[in-house]
C-alpha positions as CSV (number, residue, x, y, z in Angstrom):
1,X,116.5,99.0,109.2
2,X,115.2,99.0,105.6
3,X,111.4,98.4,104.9
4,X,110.0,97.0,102.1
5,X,106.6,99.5,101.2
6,X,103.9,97.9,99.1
7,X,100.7,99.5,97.7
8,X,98.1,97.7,96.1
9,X,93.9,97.7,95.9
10,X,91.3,95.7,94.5
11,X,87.6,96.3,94.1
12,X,85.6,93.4,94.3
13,X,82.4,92.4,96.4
14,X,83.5,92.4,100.4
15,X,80.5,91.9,101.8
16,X,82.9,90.2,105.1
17,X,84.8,93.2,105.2
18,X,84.4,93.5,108.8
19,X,85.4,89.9,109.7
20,X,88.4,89.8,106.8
21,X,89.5,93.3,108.2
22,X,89.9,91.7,112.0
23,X,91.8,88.2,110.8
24,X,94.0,90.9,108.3
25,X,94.8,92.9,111.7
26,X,95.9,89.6,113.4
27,X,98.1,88.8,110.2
28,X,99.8,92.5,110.5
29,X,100.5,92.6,113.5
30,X,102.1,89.0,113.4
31,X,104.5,90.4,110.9
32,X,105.8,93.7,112.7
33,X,103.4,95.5,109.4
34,X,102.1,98.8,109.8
35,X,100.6,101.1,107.5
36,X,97.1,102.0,106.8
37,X,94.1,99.6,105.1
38,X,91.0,100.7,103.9
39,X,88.4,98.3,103.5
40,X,84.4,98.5,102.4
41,X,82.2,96.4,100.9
42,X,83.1,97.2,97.7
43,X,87.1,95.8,98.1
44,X,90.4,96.9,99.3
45,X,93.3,99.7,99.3
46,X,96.5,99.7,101.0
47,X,99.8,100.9,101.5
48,X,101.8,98.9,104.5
49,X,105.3,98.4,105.1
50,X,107.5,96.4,107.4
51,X,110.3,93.6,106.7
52,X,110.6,92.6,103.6
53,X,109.4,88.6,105.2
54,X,106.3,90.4,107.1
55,X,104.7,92.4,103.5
56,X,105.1,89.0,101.7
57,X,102.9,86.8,104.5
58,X,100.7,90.0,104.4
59,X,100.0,89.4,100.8
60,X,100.0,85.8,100.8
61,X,97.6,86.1,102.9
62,X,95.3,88.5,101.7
63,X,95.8,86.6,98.3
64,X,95.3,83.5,99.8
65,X,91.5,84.8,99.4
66,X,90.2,83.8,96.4
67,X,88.6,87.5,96.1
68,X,92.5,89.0,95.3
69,X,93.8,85.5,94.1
70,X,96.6,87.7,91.6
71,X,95.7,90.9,93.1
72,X,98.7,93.3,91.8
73,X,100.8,95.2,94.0
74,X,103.7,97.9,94.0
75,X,106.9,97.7,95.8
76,X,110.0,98.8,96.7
77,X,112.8,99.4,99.7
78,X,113.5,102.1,102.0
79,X,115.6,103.2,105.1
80,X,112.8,105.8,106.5
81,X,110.8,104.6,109.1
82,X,107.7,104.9,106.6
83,X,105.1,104.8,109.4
84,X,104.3,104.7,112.3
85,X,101.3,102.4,113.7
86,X,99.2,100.3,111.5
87,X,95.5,101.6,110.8
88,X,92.4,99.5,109.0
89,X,89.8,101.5,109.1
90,X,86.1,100.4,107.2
91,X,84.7,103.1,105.3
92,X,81.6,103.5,102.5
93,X,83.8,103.3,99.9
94,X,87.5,102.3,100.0
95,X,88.2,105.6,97.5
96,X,85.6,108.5,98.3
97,X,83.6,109.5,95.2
98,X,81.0,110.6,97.3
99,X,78.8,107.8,95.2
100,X,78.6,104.3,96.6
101,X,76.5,103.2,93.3
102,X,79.5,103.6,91.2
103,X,81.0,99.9,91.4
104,X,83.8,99.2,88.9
105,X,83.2,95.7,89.7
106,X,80.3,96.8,86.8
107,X,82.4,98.6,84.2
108,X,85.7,100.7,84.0
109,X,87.2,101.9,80.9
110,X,90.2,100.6,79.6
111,X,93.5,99.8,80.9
112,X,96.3,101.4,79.5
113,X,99.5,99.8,80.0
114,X,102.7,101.8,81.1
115,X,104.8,100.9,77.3
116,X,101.4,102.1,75.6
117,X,100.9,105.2,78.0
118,X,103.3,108.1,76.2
119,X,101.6,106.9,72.7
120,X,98.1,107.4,74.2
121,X,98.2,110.8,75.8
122,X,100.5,112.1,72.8
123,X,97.3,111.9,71.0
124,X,95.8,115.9,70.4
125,X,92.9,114.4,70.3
126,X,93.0,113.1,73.6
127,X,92.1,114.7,76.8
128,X,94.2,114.2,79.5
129,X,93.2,114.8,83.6
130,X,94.7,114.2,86.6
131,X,92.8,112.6,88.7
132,X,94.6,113.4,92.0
133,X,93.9,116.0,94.7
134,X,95.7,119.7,94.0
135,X,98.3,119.4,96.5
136,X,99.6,116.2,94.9
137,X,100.0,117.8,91.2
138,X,101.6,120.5,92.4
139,X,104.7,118.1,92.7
140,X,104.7,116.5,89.2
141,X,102.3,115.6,86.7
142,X,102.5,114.2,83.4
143,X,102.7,116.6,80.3
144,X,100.2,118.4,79.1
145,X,97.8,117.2,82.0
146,X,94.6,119.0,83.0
147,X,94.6,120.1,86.4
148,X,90.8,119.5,88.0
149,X,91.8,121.6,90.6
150,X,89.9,119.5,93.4
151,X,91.0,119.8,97.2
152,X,89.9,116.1,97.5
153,X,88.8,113.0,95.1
154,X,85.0,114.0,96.2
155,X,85.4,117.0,94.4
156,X,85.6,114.6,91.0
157,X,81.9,114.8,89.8
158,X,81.0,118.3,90.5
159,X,84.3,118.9,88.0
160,X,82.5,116.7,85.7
161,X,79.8,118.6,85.7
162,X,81.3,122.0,85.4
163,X,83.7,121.4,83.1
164,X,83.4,117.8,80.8
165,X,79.7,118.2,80.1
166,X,80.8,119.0,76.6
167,X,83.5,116.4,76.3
168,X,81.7,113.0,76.3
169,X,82.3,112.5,72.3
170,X,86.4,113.1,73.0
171,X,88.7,110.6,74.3
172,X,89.3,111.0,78.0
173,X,92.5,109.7,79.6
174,X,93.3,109.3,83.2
175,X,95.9,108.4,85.6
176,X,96.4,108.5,89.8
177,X,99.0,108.1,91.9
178,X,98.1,103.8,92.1
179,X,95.2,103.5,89.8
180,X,92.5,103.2,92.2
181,X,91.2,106.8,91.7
182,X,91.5,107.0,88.3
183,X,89.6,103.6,87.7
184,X,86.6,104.8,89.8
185,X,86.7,107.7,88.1
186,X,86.7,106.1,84.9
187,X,83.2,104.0,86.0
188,X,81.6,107.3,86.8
189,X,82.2,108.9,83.2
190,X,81.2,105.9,82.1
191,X,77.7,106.2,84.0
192,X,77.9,109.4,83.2
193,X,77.6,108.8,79.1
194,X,81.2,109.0,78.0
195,X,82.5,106.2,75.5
196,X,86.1,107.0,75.2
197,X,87.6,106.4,78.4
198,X,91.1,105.2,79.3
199,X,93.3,105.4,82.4
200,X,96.3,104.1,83.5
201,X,96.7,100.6,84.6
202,X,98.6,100.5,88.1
203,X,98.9,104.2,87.9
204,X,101.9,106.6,88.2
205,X,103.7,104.3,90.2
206,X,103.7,101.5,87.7
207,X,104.9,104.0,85.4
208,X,107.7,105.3,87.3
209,X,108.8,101.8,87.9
210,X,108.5,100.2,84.1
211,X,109.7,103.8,82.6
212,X,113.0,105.0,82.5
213,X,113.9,109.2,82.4
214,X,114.8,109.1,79.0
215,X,111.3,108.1,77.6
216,X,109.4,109.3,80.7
217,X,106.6,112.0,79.8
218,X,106.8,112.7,83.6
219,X,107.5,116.1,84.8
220,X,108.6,116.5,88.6
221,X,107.5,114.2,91.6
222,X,104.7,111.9,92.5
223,X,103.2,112.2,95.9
224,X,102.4,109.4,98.4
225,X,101.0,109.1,101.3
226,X,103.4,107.8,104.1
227,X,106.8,109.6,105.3
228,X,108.4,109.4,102.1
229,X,106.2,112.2,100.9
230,X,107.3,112.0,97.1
231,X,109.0,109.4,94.9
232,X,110.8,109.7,91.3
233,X,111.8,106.6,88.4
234,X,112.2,103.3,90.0
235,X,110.1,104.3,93.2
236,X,113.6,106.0,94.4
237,X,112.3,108.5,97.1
238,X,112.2,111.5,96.0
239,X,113.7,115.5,97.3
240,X,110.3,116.5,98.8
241,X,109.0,117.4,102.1
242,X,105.8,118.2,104.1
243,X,105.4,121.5,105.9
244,X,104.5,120.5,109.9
245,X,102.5,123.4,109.8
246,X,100.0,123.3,106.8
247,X,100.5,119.6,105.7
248,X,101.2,121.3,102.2
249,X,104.7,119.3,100.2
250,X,107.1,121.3,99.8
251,X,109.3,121.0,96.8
252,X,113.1,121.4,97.2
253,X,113.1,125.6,96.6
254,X,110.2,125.8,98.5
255,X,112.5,125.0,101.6
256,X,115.2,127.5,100.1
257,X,112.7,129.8,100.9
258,X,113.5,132.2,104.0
259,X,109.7,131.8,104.9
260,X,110.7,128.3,105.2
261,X,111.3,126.7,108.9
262,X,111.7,123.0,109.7
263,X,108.9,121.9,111.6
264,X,107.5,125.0,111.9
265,X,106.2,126.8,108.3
266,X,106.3,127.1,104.8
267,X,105.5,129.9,102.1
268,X,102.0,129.0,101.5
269,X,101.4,129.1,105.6
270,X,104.1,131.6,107.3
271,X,101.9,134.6,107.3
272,X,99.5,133.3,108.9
273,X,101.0,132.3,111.8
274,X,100.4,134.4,115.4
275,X,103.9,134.7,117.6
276,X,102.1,132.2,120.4
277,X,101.8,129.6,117.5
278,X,104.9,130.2,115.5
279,X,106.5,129.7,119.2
280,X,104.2,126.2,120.2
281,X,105.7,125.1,116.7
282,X,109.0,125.8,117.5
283,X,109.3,124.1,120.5
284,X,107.5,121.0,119.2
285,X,110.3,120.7,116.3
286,X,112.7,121.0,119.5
287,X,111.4,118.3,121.3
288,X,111.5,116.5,118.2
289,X,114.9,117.5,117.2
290,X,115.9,116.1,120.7
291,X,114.6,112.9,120.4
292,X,116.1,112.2,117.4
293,X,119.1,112.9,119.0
294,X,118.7,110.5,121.8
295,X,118.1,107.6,119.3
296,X,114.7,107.8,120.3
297,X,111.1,108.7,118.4
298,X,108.7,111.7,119.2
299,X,105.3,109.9,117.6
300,X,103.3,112.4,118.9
301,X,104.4,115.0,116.9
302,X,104.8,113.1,113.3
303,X,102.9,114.3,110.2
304,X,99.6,111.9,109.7
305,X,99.9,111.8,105.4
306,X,96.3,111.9,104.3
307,X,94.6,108.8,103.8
308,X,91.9,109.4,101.1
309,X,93.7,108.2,98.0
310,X,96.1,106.4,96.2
């Protein structure tokens, strides 16, 4: 059955989050909507899915707060079962910087839209990072990106500090997968004395989604994080994968690879394997391959998509 899948976020003062997160369960589950919710006291960040009827409500009734009255969102449709339970989780921060005192509700740098983007980071002048986590640019990034390098978004200010110490009089650029990294990361160069800063408003997927091929800057795939693993222009899904084993995506030669097995290793992860895993593997990917062909689901064996970013 198609799903509609909608990401959005907002940072604003939650103080409630723990009484708005249990009447926005009640809503969710009212709807058939699943997916997975961060909330803290500094706002929200989502990505949910479920009939196309059940998002909307969702949203009309997270808007219905005055705190995300015209909060933004991202959408579009799908036949994959995009996940599998719904999770709202309350956390420090609804995007870990590692630095709850870094509230863009205080300042961010400035929002670049997706038709002013390609002129922007054209600039020589400019700098352009990546925001996102290594596995993710390893996918796609935009040209001419810098590549922090960081295993997760916590990683961010010890980059800073390593590497952009020297940079605060240049113009830094940013972008994310949704915007919600790159606009905390903006507020933190901020703190941190830079003057320059952009980033991208609504992030790579409002790109994708305003930008067509031709005048795309775009190279490859943008990672998510439900089972659609990657998406291209227009939010169509894209030709990526996850390895089972090492949670790693997989572009499309990775898989030609004959390290590759479904469900069972990749490149990056096949020597490593002993014989008593590679075999638990393989008969997990079994017992999934037969439940798929029994119309039925094997939950316990899906791929959990991290969670830390959008």
């Amino acid at each position: 059955m198609p799903q509609t899948v909608a990401t959005f976020y907002r940072f604003v003062d939650l103080p409630d989050c723990e009484a708005f997160r249990n009447r926005l369960e009640t809503e969710c589950r009212s709807h058939d909507v699943r997916g997975m919710i961060i909330l803290a006291t500094e706002g929200l960040n989502a990505t949910i899915a479920g009939p196309n009827s059940g998002v909307d409500a969702v949203l009309q009734f997270i808007r219905a707060d005055q705190r995300f009255a015209g909060m933004p969102h991202r959408e579009c449709e799908t036949d994959r079962d995009t996940f599998h339970r719904l999770r709202l989780v309350i956390r420090q921060e609804i995007v870990t910087l590692g630095d709850p005192s870094i509230n863009p509700n205080d300042a961010v740098g400035e929002y670049v839209a997706p038709e002013d983007w390609n002129t922007l980071i054209s600039d020589p002048d400019v700098l352009l990072i990546d925001t996102r986590n290594d596995y993710e640019v390893e996918l796609g990034t935009f040209q001419g990106a810098t590549n922090p390098h960081t295993a997760t978004f916590g990683e961010w200010n010890t980059y800073v500090q390593s590497q952009l110490a020297e940079a605060k009089h240049k113009k830094v650029a940013m972008f994310c997968t949704g915007g919600i990294r790159c606009e905390k990361a903006s507020a933190h160069l901020l703190k941190q004395g830079f003057e320059n800063v952009y980033h991208l408003q609504g992030g790579i997927l409002n790109y994708l989604q305003q930008t067509t091929a031709d005048d795309s800057l775009w190279e490859g795939e943008c990672f998510v994080f439900d089972h659609r693993v990657s998406v291209t222009h227009g939010l169509k899904e894209g030709e990526s994968r996850v390895c089972f084993g090492c949670r790693w995506p997989l572009k499309p030669e990775d898989m030609d690879s004959p390290e590759y097995e479904e469900g069972v290793c990749c490149p990056r992860c096949s020597a490593d394997l002993n014989d008593s895993l590679r075999a638990n593997r393989r008969e997990r990917q079994r017992q999934q391959s037969l439940a798929r062909t029994r119309g039925g689901k094997h939950i316990g064996q899906q791929f959990e998509t991290p969670d830390e970013g959008r």
